[in-house]
N, C-alpha and C positions, 0 to 999 in steps of 0.2 A: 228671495227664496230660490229661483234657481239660477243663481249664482251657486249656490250650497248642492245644487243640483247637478254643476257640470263638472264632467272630469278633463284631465290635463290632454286625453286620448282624444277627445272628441274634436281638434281641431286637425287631425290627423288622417280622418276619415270623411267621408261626403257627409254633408250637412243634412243631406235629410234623414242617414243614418245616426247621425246625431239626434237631430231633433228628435229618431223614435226611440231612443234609447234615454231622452231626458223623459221620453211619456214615460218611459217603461219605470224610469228609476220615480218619478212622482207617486206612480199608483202603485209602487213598494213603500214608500214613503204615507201615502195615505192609510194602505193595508195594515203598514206596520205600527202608526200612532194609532188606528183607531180598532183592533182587532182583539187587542185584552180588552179594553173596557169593554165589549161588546159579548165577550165572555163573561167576565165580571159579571155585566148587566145581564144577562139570558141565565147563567146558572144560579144569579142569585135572588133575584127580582122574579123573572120570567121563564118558571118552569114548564108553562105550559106550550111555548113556543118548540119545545124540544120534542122527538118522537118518545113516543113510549121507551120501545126497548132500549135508546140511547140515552135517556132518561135513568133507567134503572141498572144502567149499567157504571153509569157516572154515580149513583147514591153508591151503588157496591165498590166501586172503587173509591171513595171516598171517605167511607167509613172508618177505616185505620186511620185516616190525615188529623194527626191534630191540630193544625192550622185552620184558621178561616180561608177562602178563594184567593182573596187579594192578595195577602200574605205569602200564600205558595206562589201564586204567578210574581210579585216580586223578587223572589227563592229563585226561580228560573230564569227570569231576567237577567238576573245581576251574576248568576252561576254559567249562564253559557254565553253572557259579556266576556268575564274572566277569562275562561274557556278559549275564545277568539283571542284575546287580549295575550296570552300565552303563547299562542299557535304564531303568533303575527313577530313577539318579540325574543322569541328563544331561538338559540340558530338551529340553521336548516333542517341536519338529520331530526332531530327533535320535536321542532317545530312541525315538521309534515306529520310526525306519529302523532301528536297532538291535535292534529287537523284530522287523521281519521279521526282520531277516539268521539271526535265532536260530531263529526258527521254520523259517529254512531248512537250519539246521546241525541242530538236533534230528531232522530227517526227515531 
């Protein structure tokens, strides 16, 4: 596992810059596998874990979606993969207009 965790950079710079940068990159890594399902679980399961008003802000924005949770968070997934995926393989000029527009759909 981190092997998968280091980059080519990191023999480049001091090691212990290194080593905080593989914490850093793990607990993105942990964040990032377990933070839908934890959505998933709390807005579907466990409503009661949520405040009121963020509660009923999430029903009212919800309402129009005709998908189920998991479904949309898939939708999002696999749409701002693509997204990056574009940004990363189209050339340059392109590819940075590309890179805002995502930075603008991520926020």
């Amino acid at each position: 596992m981190i092997d998968f965790l280091t980059s080519a950079e990191d023999r480049n710079i001091k090691f212990q810059f290194a080593d905080l940068l593989k914490v850093i990159r793990f607990f993105a890594l942990f964040i990032t596998l377990l933070l839908p399902g934890l959505y998933i679980a709390i807005t579907t399961f466990h409503q009661e874990l949520i405040p009121t008003e963020l509660l009923f802000a999430i029903v009212a924005s919800r309402r129009n979606v005709p998908f189920p949770v998991i479904f949309e968070l898939l939708i999002m997934e696999i749409s701002l993969e693509l997204i990056r995926e574009s940004g990363v393989r189209v050339p340059s000029p392109l590819g940075q207009t590309i890179g805002i527009v995502r930075s603008f759909v991520t926020r």
